[in-house]
N, CA and C atoms of all chains as a GROMACS GRO file, in nm:
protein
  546
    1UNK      N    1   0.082  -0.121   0.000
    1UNK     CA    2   0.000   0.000   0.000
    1UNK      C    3   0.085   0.125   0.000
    2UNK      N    4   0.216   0.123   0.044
    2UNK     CA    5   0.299   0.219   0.060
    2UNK      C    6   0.345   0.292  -0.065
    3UNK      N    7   0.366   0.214  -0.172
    3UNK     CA    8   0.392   0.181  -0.310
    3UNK      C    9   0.282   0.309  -0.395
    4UNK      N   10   0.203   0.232  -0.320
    4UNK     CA   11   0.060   0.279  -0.456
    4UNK      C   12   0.030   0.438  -0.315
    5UNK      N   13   0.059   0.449  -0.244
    5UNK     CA   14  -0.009   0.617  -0.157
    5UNK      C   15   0.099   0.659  -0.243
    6UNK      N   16   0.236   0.655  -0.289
    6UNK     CA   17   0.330   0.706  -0.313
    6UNK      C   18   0.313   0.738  -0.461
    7UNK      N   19   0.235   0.713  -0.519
    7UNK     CA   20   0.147   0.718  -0.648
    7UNK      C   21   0.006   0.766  -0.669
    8UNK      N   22  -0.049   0.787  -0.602
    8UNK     CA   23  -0.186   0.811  -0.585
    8UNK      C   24  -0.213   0.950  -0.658
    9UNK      N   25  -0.101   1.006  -0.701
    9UNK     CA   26  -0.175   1.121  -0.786
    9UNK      C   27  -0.162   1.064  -0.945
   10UNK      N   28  -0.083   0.958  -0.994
   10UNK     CA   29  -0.083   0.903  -1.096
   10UNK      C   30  -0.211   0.872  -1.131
   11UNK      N   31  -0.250   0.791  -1.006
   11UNK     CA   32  -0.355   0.715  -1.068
   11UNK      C   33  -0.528   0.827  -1.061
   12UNK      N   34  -0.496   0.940  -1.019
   12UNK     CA   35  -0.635   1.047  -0.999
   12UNK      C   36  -0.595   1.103  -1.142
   13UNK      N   37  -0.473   1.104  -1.180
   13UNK     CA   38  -0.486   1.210  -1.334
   13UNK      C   39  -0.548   1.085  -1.397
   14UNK      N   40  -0.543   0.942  -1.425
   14UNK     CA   41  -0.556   0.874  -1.516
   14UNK      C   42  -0.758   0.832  -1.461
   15UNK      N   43  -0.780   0.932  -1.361
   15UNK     CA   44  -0.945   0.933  -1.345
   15UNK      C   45  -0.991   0.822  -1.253
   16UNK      N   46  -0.859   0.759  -1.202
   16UNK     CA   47  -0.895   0.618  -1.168
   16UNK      C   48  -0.922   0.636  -1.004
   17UNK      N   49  -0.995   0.556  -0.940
   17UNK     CA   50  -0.990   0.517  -0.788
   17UNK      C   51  -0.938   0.452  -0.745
   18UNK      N   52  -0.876   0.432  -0.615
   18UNK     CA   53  -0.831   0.271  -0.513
   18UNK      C   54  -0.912   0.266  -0.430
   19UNK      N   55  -0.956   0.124  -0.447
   19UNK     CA   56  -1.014   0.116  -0.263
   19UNK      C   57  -0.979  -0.003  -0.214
   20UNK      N   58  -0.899  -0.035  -0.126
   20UNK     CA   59  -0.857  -0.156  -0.058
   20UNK      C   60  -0.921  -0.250  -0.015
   21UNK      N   61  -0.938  -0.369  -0.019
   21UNK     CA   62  -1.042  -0.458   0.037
   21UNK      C   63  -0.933  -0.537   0.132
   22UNK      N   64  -0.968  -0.553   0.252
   22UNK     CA   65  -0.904  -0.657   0.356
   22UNK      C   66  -1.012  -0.756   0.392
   23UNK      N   67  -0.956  -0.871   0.415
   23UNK     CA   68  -1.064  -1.003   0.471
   23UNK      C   69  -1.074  -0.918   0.631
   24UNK      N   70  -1.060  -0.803   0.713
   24UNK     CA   71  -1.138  -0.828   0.828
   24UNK      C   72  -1.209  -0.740   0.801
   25UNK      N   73  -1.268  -0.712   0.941
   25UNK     CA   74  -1.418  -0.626   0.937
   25UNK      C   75  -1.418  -0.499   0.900
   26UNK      N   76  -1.486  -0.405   0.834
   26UNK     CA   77  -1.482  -0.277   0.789
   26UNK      C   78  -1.397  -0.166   0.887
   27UNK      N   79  -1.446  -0.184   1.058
   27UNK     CA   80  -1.389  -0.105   1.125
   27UNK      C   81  -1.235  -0.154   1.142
   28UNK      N   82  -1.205  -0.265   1.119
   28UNK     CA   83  -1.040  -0.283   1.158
   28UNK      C   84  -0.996  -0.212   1.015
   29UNK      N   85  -1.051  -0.261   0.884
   29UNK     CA   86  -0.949  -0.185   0.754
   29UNK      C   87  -0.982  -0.054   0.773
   30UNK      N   88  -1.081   0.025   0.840
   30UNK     CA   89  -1.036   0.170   0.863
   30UNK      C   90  -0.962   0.204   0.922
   31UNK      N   91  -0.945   0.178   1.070
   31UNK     CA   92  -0.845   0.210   1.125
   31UNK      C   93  -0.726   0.172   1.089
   32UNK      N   94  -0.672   0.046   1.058
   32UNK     CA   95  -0.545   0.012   1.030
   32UNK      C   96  -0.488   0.152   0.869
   33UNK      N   97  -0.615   0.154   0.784
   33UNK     CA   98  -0.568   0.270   0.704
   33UNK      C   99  -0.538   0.348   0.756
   34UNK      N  100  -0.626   0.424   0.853
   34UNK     CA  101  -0.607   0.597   0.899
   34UNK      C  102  -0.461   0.570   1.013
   35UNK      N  103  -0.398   0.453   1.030
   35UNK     CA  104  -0.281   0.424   1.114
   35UNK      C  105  -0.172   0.479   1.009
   36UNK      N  106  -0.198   0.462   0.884
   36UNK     CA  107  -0.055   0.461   0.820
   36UNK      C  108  -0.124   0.501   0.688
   37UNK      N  109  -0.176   0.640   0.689
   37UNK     CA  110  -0.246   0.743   0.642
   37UNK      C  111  -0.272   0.659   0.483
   38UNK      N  112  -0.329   0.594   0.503
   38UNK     CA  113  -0.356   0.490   0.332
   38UNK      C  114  -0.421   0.616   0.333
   39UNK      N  115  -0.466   0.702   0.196
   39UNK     CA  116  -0.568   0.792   0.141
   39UNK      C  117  -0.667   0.751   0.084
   40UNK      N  118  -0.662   0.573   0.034
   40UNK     CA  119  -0.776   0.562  -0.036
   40UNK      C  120  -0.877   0.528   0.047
   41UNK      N  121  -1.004   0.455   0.018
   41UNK     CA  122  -1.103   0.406   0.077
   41UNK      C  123  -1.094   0.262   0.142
   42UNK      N  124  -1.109   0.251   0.197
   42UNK     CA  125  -1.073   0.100   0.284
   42UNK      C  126  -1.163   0.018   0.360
   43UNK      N  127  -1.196  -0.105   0.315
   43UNK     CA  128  -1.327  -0.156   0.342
   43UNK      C  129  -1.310  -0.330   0.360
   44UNK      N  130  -1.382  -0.382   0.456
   44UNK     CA  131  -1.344  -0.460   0.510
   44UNK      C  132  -1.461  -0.657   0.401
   45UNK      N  133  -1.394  -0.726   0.402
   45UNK     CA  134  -1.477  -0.827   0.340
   45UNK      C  135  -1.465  -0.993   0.478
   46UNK      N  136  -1.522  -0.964   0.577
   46UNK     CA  137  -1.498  -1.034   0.651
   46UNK      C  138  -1.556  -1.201   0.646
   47UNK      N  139  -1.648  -1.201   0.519
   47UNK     CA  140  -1.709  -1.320   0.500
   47UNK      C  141  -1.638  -1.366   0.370
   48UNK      N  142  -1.515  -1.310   0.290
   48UNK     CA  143  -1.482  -1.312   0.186
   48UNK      C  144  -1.582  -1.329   0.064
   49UNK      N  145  -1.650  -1.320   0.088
   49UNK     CA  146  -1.788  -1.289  -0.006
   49UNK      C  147  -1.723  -1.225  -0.168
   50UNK      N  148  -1.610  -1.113  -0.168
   50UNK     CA  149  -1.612  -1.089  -0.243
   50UNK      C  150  -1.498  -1.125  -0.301
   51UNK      N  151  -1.373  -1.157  -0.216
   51UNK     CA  152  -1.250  -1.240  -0.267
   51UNK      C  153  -1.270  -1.328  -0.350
   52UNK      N  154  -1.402  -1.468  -0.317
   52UNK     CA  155  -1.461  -1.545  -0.373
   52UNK      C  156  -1.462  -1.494  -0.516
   53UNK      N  157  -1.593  -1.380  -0.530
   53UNK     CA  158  -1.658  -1.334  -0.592
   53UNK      C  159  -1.555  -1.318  -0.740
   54UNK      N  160  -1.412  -1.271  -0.724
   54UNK     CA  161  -1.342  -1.279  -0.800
   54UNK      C  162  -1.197  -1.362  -0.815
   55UNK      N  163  -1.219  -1.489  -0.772
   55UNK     CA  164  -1.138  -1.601  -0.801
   55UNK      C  165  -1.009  -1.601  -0.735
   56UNK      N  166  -1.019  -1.557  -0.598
   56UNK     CA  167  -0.903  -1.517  -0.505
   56UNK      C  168  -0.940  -1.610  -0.405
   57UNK      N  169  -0.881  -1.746  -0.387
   57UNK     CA  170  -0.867  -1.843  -0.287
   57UNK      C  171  -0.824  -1.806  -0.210
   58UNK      N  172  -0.774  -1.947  -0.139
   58UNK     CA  173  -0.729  -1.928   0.005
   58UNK      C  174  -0.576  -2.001  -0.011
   59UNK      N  175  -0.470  -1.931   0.031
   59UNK     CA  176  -0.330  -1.998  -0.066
   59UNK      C  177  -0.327  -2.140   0.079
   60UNK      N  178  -0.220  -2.254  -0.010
   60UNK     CA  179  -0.202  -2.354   0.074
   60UNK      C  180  -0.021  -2.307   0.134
   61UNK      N  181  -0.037  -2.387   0.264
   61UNK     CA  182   0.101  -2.356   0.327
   61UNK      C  183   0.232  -2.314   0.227
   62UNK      N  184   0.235  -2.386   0.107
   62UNK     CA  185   0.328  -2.327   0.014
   62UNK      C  186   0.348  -2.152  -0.007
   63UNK      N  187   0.212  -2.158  -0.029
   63UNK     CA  188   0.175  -2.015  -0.113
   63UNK      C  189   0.182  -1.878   0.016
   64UNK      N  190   0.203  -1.965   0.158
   64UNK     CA  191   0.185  -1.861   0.247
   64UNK      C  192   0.334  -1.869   0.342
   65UNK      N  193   0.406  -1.973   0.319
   65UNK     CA  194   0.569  -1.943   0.368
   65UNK      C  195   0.651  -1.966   0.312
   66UNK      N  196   0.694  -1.948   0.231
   66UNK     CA  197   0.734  -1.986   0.027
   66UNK      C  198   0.910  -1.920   0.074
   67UNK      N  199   0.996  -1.941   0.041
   67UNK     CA  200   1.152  -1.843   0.018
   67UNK      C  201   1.080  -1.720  -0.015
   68UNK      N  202   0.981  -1.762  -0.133
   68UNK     CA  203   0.988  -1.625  -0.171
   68UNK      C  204   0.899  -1.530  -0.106
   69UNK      N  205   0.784  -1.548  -0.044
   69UNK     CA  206   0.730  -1.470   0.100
   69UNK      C  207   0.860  -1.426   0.164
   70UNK      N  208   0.954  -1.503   0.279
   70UNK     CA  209   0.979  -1.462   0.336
   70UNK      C  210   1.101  -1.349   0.277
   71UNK      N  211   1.134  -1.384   0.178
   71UNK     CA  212   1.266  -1.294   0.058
   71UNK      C  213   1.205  -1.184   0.038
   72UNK      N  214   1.042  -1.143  -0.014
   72UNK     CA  215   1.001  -1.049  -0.047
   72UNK      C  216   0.956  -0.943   0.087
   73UNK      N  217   0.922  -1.017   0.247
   73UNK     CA  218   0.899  -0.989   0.309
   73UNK      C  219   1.045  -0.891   0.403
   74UNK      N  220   1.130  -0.971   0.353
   74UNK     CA  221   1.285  -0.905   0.407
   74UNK      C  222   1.306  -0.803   0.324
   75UNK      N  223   1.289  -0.817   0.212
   75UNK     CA  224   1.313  -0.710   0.115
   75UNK      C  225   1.256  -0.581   0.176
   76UNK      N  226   1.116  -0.589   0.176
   76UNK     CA  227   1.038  -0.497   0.238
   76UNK      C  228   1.066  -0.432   0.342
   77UNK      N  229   1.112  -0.506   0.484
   77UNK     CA  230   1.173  -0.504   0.588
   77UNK      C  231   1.287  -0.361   0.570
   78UNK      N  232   1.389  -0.432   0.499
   78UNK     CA  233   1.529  -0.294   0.457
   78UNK      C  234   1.455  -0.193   0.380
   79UNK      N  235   1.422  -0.192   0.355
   79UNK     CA  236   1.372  -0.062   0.208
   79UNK      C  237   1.226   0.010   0.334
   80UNK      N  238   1.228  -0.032   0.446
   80UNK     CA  239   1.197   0.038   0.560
   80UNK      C  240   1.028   0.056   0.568
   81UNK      N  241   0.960  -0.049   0.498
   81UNK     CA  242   0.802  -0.085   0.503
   81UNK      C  243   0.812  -0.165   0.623
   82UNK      N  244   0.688  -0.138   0.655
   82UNK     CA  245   0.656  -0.232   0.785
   82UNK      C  246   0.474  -0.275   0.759
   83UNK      N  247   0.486  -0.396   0.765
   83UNK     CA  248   0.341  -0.435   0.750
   83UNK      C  249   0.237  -0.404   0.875
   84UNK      N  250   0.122  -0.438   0.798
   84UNK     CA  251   0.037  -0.400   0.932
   84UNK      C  252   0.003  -0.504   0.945
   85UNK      N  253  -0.125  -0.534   1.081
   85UNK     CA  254  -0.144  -0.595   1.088
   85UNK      C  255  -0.253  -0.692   1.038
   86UNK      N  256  -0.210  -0.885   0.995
   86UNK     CA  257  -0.322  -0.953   0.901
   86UNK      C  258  -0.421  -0.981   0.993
   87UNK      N  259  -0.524  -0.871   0.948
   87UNK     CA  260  -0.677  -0.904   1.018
   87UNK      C  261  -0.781  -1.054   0.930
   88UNK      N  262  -0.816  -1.073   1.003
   88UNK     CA  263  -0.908  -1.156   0.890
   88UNK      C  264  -0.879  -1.289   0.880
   89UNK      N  265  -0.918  -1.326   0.777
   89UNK     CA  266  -0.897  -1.487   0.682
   89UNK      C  267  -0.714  -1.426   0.648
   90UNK      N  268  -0.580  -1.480   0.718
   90UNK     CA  269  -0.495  -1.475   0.665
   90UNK      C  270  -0.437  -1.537   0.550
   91UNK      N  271  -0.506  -1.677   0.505
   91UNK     CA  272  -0.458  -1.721   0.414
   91UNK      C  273  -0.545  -1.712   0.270
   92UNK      N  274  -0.594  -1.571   0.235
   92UNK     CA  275  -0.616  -1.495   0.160
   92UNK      C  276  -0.544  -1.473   0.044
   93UNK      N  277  -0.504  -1.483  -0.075
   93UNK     CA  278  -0.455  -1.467  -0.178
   93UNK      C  279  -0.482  -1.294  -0.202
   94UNK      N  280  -0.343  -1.256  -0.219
   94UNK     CA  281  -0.394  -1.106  -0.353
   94UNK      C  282  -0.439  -1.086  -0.446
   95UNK      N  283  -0.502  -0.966  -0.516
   95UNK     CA  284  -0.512  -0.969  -0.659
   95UNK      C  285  -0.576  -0.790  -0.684
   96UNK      N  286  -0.570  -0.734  -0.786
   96UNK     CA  287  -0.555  -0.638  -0.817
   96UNK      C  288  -0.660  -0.635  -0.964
   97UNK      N  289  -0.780  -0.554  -0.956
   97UNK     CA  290  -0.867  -0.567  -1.070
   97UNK      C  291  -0.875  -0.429  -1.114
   98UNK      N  292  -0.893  -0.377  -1.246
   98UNK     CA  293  -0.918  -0.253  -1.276
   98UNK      C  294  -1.084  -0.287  -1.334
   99UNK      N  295  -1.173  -0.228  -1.262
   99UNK     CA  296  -1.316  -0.234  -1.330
   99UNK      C  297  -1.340  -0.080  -1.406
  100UNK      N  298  -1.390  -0.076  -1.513
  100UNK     CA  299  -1.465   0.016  -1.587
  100UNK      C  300  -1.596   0.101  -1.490
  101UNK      N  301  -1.606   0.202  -1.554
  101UNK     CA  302  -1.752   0.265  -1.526
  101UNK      C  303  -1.889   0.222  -1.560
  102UNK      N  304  -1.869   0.126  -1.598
  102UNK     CA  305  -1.975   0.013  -1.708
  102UNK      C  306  -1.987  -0.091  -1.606
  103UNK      N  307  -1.880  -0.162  -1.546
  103UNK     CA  308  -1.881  -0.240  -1.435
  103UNK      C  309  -1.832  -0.377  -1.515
  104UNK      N  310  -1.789  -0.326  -1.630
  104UNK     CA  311  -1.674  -0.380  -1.718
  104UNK      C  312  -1.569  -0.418  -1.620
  105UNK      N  313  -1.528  -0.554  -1.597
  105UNK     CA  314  -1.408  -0.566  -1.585
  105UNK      C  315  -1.328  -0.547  -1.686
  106UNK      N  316  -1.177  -0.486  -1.654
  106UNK     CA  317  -1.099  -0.460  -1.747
  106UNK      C  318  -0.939  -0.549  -1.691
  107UNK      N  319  -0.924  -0.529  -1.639
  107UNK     CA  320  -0.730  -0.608  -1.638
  107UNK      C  321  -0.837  -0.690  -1.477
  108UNK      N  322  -0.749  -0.818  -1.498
  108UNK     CA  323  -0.712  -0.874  -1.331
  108UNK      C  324  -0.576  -0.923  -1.302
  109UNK      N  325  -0.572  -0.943  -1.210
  109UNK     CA  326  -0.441  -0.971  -1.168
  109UNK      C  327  -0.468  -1.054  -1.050
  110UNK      N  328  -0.383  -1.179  -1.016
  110UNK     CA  329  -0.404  -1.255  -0.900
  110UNK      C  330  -0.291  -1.316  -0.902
  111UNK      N  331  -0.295  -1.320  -0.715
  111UNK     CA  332  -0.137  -1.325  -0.682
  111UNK      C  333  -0.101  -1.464  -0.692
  112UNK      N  334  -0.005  -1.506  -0.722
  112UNK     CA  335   0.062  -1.669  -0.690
  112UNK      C  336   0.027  -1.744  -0.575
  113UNK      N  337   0.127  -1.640  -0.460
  113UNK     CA  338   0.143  -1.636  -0.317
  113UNK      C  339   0.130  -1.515  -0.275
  114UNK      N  340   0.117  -1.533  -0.116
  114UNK     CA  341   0.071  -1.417  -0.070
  114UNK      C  342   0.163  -1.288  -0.096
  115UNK      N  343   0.273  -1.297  -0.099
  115UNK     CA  344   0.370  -1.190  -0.116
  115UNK      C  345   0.418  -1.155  -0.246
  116UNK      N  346   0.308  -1.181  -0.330
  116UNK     CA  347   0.310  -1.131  -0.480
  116UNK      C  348   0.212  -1.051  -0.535
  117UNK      N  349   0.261  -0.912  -0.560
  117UNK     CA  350   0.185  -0.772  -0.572
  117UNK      C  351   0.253  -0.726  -0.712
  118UNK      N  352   0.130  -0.689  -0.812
  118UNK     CA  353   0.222  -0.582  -0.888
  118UNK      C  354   0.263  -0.438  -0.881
  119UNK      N  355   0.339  -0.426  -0.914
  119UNK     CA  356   0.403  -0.289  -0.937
  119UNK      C  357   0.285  -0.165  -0.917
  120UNK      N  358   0.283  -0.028  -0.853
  120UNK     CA  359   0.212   0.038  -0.920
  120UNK      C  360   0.244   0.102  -1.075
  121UNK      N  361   0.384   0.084  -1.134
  121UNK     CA  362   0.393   0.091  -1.252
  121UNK      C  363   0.333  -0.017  -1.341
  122UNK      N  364   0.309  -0.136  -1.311
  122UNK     CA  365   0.206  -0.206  -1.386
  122UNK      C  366   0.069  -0.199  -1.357
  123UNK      N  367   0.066  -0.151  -1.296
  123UNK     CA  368  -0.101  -0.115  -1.265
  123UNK      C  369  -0.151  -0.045  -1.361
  124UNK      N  370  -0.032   0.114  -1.304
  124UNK     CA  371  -0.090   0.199  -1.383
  124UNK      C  372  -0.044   0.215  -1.515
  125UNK      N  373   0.047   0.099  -1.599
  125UNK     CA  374   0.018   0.018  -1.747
  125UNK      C  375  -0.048   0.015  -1.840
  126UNK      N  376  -0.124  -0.119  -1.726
  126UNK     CA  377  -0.262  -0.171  -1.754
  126UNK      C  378  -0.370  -0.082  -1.772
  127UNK      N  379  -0.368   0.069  -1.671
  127UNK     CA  380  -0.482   0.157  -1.660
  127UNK      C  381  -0.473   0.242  -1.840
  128UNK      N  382  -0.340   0.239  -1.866
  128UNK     CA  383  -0.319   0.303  -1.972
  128UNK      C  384  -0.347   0.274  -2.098
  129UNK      N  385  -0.335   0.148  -2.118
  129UNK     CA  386  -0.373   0.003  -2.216
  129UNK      C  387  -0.540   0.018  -2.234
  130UNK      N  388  -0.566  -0.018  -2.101
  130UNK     CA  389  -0.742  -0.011  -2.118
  130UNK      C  390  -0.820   0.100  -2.139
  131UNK      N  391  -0.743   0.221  -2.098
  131UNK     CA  392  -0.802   0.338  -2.138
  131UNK      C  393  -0.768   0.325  -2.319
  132UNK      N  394  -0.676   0.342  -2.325
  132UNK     CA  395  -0.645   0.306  -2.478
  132UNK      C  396  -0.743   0.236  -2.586
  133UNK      N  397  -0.778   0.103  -2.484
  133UNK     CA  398  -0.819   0.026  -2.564
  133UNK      C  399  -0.995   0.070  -2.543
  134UNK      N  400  -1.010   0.123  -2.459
  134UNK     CA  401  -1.166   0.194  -2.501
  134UNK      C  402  -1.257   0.114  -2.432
  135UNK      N  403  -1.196   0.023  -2.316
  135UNK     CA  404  -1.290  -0.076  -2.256
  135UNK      C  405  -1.370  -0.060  -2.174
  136UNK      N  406  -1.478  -0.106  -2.158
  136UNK     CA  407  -1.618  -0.077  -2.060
  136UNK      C  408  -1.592   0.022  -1.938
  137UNK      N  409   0.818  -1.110  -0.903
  137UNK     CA  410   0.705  -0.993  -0.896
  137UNK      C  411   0.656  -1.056  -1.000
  138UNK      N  412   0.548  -1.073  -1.034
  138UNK     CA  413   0.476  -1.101  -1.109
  138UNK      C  414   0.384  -0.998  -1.172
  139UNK      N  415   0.445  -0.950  -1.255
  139UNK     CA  416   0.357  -0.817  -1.333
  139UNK      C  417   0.269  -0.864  -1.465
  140UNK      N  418   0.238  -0.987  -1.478
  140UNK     CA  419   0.152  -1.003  -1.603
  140UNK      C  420   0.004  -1.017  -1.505
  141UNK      N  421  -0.071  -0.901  -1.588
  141UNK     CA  422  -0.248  -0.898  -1.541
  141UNK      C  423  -0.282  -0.949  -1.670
  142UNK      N  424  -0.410  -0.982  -1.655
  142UNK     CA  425  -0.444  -1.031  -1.804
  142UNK      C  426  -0.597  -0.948  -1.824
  143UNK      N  427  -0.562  -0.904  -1.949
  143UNK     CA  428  -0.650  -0.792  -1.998
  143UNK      C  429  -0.819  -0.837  -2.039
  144UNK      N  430  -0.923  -0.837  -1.991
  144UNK     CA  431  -1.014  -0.919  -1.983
  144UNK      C  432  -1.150  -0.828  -2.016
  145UNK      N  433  -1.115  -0.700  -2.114
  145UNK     CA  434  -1.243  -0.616  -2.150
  145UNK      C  435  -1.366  -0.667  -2.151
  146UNK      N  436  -1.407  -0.593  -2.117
  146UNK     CA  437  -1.556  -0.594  -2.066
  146UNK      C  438  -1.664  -0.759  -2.038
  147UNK      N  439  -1.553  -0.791  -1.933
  147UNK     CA  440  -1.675  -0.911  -1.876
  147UNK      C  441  -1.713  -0.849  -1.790
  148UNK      N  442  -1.843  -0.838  -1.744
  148UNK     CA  443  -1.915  -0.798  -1.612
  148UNK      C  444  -1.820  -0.820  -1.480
  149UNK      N  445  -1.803  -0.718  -1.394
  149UNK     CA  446  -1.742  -0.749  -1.270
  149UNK      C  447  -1.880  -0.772  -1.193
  150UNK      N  448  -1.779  -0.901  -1.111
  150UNK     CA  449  -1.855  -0.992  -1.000
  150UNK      C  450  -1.891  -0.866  -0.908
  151UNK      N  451  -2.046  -0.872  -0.863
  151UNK     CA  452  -2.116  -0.862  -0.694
  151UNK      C  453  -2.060  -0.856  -0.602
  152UNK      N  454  -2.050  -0.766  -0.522
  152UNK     CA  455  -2.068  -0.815  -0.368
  152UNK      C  456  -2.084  -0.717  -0.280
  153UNK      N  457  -2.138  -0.802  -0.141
  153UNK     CA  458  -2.125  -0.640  -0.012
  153UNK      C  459  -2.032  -0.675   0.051
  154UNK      N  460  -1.965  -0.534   0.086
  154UNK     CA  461  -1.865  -0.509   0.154
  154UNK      C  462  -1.913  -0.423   0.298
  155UNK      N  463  -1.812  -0.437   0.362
  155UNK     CA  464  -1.871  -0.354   0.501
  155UNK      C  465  -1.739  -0.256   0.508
  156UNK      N  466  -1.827  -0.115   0.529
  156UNK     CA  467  -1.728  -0.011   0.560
  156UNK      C  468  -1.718   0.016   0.693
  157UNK      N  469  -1.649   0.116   0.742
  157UNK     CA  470  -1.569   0.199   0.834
  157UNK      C  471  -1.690   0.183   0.985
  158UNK      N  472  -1.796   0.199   0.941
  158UNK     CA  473  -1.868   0.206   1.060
  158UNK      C  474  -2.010   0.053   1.022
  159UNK      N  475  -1.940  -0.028   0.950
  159UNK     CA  476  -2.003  -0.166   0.950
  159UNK      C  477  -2.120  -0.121   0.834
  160UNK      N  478  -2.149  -0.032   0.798
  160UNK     CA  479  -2.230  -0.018   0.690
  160UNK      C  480  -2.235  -0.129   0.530
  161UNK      N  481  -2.326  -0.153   0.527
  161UNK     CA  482  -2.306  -0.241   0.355
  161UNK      C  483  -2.224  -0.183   0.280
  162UNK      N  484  -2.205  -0.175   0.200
  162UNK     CA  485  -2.155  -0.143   0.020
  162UNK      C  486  -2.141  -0.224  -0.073
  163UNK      N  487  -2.194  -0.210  -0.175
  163UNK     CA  488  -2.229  -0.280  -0.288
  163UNK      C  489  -2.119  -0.244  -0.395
  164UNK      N  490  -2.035  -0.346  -0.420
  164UNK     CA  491  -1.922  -0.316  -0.538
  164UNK      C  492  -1.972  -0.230  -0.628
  165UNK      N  493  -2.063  -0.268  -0.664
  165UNK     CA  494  -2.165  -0.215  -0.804
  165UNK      C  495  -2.165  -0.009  -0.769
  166UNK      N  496  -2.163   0.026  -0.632
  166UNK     CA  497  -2.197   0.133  -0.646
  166UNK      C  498  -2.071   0.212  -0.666
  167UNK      N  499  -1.952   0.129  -0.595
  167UNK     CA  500  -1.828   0.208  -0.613
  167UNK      C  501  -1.787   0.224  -0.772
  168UNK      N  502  -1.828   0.146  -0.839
  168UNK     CA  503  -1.770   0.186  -1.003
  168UNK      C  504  -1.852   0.252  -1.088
  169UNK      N  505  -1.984   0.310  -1.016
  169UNK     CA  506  -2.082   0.367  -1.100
  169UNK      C  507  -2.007   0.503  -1.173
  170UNK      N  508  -1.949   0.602  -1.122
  170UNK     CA  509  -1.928   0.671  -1.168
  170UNK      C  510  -1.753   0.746  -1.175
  171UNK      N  511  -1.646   0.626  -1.156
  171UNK     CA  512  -1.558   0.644  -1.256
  171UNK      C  513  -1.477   0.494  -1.218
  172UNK      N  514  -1.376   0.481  -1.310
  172UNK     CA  515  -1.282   0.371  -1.333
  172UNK      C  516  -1.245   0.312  -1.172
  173UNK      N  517  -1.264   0.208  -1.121
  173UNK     CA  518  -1.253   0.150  -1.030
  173UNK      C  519  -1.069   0.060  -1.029
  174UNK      N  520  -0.996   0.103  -0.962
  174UNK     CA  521  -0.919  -0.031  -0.961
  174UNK      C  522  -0.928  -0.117  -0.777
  175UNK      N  523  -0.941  -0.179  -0.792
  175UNK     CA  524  -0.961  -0.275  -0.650
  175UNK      C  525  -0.832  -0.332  -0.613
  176UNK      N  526  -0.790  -0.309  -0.488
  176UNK     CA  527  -0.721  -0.402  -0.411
  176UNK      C  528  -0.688  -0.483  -0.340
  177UNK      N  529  -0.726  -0.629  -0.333
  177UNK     CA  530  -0.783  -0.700  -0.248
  177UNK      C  531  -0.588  -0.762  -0.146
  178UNK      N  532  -0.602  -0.750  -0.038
  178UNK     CA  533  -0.496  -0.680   0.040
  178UNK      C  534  -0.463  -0.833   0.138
  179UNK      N  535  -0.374  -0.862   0.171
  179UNK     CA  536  -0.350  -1.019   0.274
  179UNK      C  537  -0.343  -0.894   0.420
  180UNK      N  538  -0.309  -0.778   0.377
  180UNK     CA  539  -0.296  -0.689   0.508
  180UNK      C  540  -0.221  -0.520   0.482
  181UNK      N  541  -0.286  -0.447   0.576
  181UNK     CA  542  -0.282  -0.304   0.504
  181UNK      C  543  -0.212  -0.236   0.597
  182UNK      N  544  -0.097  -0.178   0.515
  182UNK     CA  545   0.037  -0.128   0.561
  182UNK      C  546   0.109  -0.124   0.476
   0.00000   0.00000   0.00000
């Protein structure tokens, strides 16, 4: 999330929104945002209702203590991020969707393992591509 | 890092309620009514 606040005017010129979805309850992803001033909207899916909804499982022990979790998690560590804390269903998969104003899905993205996020330079790519390409 | 999304124009995005800040519903559907939505579905926020 640190990534993408550090971008967040990229993605308002390109018209676009963020809003974070966490597996716990609405009041924990607010507060944990307004802890570490996330700017976007932050909203909680505590029944995963909607993780489901878009093909985001539940990763198996691989997918949740992998080299590369804990490699990407050290990485993070030096370069001076600090995670917050996993409310919720922890063994939650990522994923990253750009929907249209149409309610068009347009790009998805879903993580491997838990500690696989794209870029906000591929995000905002993808936002560029689909604007391009004129999609819903 | 895995940076390939796969570009999937205009299939309908999936339903759902979400609960905000003070436990209130929200309906995916209303957040993209009126501009480009990107979603982040988060293992934890920080």
């Amino acid at each position: 999330m640190a990534q993408l606040r550090r971008h967040s005017a990229d993605f308002e010129k390109r018209g676009a929104r963020i809003v974070a979805i966490s597996p716990a309850e609405g009041k924990s992803a607010k507060s944990v945002c307004g802890m570490f001033n996330i700017p976007f909207q932050c909203l909680g899916d505590p029944t995963g209702e909607a993780y489901d909804a878009f093909g985001l499982g539940r990763g198996n022990l691989n997918q949740m203590f992998s080299f590369h979790t804990f490699f990407r998690g050290a990485l993070a560590f030096f370069r001076g991020h600090r995670q917050g804390p996993s409310l919720g269903d922890r063994f939650r998969l990522p994923g990253v969707f750009i929907i249209g104003p149409g309610g068009g899905t347009q790009w998805a993205w879903r993580g491997r393992d838990a500690a696989d996020h794209p870029s906000p330079r591929a995000i905002l790519s993808a936002l560029d591509e689909t604007i391009g390409g004129g999609g819903a | 890092m895995n940076e390939e999304g796969e570009i999937v124009a205009g299939r309908p995005a999936a339903e759902a309620v979400l609960e905000g800040g003070a436990g209130e519903a929200i309906r995916l559907s209303d957040l993209w009514k009126d501009s480009r939505l990107v979603l982040v579905f988060m293992r934890h926020l920080g």
